[in-house]
DRENMI-765759 format. One record per residue (C-alpha): residue in three letters; chain; x, y, z; residue number from 1. Coordinates in Angstrom, 2 decimals. Example, Ala and Ser with C-alpha at 12.3 -4.5 7.8 and 13.67 -1.06 7.14 Angstrom:
<rs>
{r ALA, A, {12.30, -4.50, 7.80}, 1};
{r SER, A, {13.67, -1.06, 7.14}, 2};
</rs>
This chain:
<rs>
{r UNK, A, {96.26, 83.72, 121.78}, 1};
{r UNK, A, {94.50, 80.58, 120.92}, 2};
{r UNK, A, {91.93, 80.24, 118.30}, 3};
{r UNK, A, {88.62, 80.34, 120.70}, 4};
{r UNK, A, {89.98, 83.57, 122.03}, 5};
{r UNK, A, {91.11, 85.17, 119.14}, 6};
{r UNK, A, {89.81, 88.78, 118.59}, 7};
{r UNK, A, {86.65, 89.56, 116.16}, 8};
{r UNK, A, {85.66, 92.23, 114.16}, 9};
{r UNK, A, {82.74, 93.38, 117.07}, 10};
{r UNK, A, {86.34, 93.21, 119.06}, 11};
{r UNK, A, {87.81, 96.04, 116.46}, 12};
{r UNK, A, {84.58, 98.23, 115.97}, 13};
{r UNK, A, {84.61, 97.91, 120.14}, 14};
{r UNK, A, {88.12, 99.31, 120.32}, 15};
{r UNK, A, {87.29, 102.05, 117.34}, 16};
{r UNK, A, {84.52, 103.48, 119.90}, 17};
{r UNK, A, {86.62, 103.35, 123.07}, 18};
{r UNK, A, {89.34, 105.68, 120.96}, 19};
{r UNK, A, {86.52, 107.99, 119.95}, 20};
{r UNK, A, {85.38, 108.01, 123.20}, 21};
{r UNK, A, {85.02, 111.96, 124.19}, 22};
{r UNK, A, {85.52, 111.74, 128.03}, 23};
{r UNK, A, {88.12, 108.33, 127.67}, 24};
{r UNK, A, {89.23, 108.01, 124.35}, 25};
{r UNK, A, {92.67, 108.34, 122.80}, 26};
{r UNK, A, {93.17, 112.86, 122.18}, 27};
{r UNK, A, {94.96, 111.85, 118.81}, 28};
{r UNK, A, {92.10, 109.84, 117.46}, 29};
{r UNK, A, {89.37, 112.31, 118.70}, 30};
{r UNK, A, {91.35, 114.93, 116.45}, 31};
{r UNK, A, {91.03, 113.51, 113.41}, 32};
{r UNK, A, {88.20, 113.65, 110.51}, 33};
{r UNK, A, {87.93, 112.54, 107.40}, 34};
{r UNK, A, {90.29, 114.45, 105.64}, 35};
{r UNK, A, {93.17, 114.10, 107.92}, 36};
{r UNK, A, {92.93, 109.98, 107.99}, 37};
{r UNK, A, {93.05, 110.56, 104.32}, 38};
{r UNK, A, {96.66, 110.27, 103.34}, 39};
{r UNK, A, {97.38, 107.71, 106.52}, 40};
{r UNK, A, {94.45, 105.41, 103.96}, 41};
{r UNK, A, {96.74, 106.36, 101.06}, 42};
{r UNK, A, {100.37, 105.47, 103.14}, 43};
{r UNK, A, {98.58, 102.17, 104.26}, 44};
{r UNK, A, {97.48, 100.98, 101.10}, 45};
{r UNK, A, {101.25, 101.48, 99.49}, 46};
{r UNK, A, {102.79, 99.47, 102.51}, 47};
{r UNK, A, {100.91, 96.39, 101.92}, 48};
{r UNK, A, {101.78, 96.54, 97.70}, 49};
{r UNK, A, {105.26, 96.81, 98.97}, 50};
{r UNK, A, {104.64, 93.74, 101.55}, 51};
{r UNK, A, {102.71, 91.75, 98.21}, 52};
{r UNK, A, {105.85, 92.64, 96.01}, 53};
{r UNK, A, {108.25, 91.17, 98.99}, 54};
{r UNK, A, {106.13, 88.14, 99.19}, 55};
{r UNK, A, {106.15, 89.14, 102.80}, 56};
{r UNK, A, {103.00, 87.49, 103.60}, 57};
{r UNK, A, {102.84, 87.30, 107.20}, 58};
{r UNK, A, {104.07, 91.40, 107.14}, 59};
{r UNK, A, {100.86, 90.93, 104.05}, 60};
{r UNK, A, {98.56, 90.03, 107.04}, 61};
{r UNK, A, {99.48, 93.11, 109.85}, 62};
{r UNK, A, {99.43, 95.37, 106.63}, 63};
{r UNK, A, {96.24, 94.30, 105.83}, 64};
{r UNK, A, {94.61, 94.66, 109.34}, 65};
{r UNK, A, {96.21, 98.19, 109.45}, 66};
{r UNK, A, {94.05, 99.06, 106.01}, 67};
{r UNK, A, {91.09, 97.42, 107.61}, 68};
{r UNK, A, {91.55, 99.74, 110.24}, 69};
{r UNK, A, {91.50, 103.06, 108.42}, 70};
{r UNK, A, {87.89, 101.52, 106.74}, 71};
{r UNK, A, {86.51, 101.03, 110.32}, 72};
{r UNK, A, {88.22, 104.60, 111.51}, 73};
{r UNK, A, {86.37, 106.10, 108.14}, 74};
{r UNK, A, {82.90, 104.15, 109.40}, 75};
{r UNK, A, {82.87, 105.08, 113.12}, 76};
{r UNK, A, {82.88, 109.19, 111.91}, 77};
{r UNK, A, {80.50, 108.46, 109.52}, 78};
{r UNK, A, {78.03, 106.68, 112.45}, 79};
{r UNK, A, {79.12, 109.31, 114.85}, 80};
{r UNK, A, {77.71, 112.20, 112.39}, 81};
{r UNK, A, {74.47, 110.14, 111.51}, 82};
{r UNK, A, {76.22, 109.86, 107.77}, 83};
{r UNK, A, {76.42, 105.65, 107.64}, 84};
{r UNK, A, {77.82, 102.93, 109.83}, 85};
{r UNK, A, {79.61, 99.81, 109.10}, 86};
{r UNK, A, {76.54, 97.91, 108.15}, 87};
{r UNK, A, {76.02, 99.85, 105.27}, 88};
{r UNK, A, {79.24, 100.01, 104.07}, 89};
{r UNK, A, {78.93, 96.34, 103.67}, 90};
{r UNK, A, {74.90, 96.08, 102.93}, 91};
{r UNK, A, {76.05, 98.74, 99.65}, 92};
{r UNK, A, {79.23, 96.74, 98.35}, 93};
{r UNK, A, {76.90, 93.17, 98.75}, 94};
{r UNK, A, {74.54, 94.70, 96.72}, 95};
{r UNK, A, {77.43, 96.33, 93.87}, 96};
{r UNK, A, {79.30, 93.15, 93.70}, 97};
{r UNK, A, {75.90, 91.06, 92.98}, 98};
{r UNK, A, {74.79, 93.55, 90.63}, 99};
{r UNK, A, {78.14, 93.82, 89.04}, 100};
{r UNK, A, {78.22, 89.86, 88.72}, 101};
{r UNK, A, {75.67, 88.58, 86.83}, 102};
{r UNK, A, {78.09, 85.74, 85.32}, 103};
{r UNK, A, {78.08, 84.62, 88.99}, 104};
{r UNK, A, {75.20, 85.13, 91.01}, 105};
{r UNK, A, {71.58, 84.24, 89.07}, 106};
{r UNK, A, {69.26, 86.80, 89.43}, 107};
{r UNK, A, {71.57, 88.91, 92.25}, 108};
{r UNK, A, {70.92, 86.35, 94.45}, 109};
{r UNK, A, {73.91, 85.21, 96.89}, 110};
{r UNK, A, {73.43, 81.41, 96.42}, 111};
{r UNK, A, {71.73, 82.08, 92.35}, 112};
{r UNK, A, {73.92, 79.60, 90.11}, 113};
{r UNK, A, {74.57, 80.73, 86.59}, 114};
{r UNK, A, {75.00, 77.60, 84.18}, 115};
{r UNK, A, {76.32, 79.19, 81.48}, 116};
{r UNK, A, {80.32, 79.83, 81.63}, 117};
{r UNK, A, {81.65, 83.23, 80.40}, 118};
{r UNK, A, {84.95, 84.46, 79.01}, 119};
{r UNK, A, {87.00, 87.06, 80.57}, 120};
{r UNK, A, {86.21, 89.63, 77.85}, 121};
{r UNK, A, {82.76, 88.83, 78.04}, 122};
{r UNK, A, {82.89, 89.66, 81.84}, 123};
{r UNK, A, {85.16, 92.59, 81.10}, 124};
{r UNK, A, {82.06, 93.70, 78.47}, 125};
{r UNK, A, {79.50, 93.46, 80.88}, 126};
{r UNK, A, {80.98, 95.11, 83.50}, 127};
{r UNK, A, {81.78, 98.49, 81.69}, 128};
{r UNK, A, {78.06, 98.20, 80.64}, 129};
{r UNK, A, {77.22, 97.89, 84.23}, 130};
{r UNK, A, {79.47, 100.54, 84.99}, 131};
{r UNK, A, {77.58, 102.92, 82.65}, 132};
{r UNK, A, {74.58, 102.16, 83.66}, 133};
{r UNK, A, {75.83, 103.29, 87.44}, 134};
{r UNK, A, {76.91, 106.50, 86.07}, 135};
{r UNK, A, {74.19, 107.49, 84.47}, 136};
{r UNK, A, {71.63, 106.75, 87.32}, 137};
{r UNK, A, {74.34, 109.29, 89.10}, 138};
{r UNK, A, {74.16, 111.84, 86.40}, 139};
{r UNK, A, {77.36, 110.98, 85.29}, 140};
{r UNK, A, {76.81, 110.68, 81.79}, 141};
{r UNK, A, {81.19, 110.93, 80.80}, 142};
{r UNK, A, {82.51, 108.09, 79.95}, 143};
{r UNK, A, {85.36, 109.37, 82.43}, 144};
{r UNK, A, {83.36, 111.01, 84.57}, 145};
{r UNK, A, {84.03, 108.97, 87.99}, 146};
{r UNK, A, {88.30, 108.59, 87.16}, 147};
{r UNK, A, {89.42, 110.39, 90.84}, 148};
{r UNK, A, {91.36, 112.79, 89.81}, 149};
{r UNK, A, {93.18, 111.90, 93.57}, 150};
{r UNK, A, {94.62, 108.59, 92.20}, 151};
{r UNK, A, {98.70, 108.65, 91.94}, 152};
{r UNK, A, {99.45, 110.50, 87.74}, 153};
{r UNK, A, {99.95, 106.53, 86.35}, 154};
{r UNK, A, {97.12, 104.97, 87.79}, 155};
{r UNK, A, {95.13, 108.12, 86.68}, 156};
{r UNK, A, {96.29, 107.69, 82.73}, 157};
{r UNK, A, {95.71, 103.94, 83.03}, 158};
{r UNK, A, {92.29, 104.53, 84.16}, 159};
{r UNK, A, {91.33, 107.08, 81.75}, 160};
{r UNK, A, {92.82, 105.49, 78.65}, 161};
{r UNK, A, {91.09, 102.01, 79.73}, 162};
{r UNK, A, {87.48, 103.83, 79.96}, 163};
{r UNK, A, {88.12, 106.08, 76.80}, 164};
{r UNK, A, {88.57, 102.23, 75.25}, 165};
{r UNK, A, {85.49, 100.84, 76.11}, 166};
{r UNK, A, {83.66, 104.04, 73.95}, 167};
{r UNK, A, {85.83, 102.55, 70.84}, 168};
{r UNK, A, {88.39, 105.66, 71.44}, 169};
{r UNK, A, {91.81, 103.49, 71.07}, 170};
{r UNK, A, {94.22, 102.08, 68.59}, 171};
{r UNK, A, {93.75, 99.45, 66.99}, 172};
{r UNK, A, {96.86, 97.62, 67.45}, 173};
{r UNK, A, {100.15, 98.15, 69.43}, 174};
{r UNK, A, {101.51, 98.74, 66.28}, 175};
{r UNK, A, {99.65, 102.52, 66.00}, 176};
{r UNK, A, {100.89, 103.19, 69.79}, 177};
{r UNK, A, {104.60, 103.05, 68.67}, 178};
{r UNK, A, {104.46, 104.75, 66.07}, 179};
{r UNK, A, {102.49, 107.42, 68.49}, 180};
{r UNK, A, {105.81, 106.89, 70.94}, 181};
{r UNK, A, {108.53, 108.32, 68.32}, 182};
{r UNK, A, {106.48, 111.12, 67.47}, 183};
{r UNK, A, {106.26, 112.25, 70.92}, 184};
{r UNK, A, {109.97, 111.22, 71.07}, 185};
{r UNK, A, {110.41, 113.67, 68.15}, 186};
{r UNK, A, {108.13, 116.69, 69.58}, 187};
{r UNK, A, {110.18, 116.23, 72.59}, 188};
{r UNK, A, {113.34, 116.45, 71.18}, 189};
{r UNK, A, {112.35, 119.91, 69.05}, 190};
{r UNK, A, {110.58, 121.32, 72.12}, 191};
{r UNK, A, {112.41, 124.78, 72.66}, 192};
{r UNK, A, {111.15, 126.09, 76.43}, 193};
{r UNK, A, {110.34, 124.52, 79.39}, 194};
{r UNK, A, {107.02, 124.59, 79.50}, 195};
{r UNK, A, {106.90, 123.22, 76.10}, 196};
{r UNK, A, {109.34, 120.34, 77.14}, 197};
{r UNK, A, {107.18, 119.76, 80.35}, 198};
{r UNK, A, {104.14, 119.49, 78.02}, 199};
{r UNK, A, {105.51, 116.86, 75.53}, 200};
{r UNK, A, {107.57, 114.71, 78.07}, 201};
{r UNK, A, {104.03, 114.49, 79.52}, 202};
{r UNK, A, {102.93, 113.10, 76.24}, 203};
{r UNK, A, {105.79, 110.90, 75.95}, 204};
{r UNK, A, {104.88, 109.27, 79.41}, 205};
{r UNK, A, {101.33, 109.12, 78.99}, 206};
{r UNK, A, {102.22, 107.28, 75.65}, 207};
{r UNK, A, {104.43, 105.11, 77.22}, 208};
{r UNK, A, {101.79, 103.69, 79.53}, 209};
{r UNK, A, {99.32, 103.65, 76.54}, 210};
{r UNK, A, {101.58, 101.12, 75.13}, 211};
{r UNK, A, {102.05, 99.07, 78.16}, 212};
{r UNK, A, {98.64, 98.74, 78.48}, 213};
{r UNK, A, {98.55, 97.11, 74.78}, 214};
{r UNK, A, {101.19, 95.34, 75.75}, 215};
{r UNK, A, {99.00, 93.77, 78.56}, 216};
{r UNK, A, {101.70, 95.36, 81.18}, 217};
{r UNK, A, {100.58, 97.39, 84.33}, 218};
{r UNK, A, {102.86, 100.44, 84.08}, 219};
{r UNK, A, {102.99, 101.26, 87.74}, 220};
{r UNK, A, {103.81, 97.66, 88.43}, 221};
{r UNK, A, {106.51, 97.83, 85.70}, 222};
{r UNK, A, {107.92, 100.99, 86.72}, 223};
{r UNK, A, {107.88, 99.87, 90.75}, 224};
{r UNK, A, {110.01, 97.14, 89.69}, 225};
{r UNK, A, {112.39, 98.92, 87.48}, 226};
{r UNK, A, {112.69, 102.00, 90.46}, 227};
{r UNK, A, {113.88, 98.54, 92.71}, 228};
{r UNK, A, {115.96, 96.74, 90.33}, 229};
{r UNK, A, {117.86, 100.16, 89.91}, 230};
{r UNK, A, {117.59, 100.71, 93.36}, 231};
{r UNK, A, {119.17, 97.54, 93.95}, 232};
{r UNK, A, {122.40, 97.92, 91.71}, 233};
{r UNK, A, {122.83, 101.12, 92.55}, 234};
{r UNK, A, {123.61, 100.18, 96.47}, 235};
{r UNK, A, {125.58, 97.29, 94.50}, 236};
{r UNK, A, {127.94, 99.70, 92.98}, 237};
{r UNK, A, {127.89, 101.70, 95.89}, 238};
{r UNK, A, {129.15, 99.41, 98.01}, 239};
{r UNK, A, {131.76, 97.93, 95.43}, 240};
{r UNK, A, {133.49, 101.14, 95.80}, 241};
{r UNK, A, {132.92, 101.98, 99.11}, 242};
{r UNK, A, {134.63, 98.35, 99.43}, 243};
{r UNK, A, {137.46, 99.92, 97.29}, 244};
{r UNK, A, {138.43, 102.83, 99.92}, 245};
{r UNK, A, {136.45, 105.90, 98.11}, 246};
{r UNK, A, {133.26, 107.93, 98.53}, 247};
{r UNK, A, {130.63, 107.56, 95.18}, 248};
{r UNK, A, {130.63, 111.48, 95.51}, 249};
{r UNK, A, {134.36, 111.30, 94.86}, 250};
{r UNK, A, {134.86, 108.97, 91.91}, 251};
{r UNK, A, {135.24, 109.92, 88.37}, 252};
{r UNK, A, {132.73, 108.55, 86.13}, 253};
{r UNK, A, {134.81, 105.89, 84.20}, 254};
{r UNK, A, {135.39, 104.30, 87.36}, 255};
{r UNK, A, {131.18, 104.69, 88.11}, 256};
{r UNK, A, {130.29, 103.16, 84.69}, 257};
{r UNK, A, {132.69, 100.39, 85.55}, 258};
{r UNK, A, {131.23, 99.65, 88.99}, 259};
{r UNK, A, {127.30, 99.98, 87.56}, 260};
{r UNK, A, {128.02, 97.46, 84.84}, 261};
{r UNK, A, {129.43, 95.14, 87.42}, 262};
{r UNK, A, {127.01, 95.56, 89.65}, 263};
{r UNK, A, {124.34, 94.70, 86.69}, 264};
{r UNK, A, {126.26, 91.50, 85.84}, 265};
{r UNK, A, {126.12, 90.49, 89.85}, 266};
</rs>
């Protein structure tokens, strides 16, 4: 549709209330509460990382709009149960990302210019301190007292080794974390149950992203990549040898080995 007729966000919040409508609206939508839209927030927000890592920016856009959607779904409960509306859902994350800012916006004012230029670890310094400051005016006096304990297992050990950090609880160098890596290697290998080998492989991983966060590498990025490159030469080698006249199922493994090494060369 052209531009002067393009739909607005009072367009969306419009169409929210028409599918919460009790006598008119939509008997799915009606249904559903907080907890239910939950995991659709979670499936959303993993379909547009997967449309940023495909450089798929138009599919970047709808996925975007369908995780806009699932804030104004989340917003239109809240209003219909008296427990916040839209405005302040945007009126409280103004006011966070002024406050948060300082570097930016002179005296957490929207148009406040800040002469002075600061580095990224000085904003990184600030904004743990500002951080703190939040969680103790909300009781939460632990330094990793606000890491959801929802987020996906890597994103949860980034988080929590990146806070302990900014208490002065880390190594010193990367050259402490590898050293930390073959021991768990070690403890791994002598582990003699499975609990115990559940216990120190979970070590070993947690190490693992301990290092790639020295190493200035975002382990769920890394690993996302590395589950698609394999991804990718595995269908490779699948299709050599389905190519070939035989079933992957069927093959011995020299002939595997020879058709995953091919398929790594291209």
């Amino acid at each position: 549709m052209p531009a002067e007729q393009a739909y607005g966000l009072e367009d969306l919040l419009r169409v929210m209330e028409r599918l919460r409508d009790p006598e008119h609206g939509c008997p799915w939508d009606l249904k559903q509460d907080f907890r239910t839209i939950a995991p659709s927030t979670l499936e959303e927000a993993y379909e547009l990382v997967e449309a940023i890592e495909h450089e798929d920016f138009p599919h970047v856009a709808e996925e975007l709009g369908d995780l806009l959607f699932q804030v104004i779904f989340y917003t239109q409960m809240g209003r219909e149960r008296g427990l916040f509306d839209l405005h302040q859902v945007i009126d409280t994350l103004v006011d966070k990302l002024l406050r948060r800012h300082p570097h930016v916006f002179a005296g957490g004012n929207i148009e406040g210019i800040v002469d002075a230029d600061a580095s990224v670890a000085e904003v990184k310094q600030s904004w743990e301190a500002i951080k703190r400051e939040e969680r103790a005016a909300r009781a939460q006096h632990g330094a990793l007292d606000d890491v959801p304990v929802a987020l996906p297992a890597i994103s949860r050990a980034q988080k929590l080794q990146k806070r302990a950090a900014t208490v002065g609880f880390d190594w010193s160098d990367v050259d402490g974390v590898m050293d930390k890596l073959h021991e768990e290697i070690a403890e791994l290998q002598e582990a003699d149950s499975a609990a115990a080998r559940e216990e120190e492989l979970g070590d070993l991983i947690f190490t693992c992203i301990n290092l790639g966060r020295h190493l200035g590498v975002d382990s769920e990025a890394a690993l996302r990549r590395a589950s698609s490159k394999f991804e990718a030469r595995f269908n490779t080698m699948e299709a050599r040898i389905t190519q070939a006249g035989q079933r992957v199922e069927e093959v011995d493994s020299e002939t595997l080995n020879k058709a995953w090494e091919a398929a790594k060369k291209g």
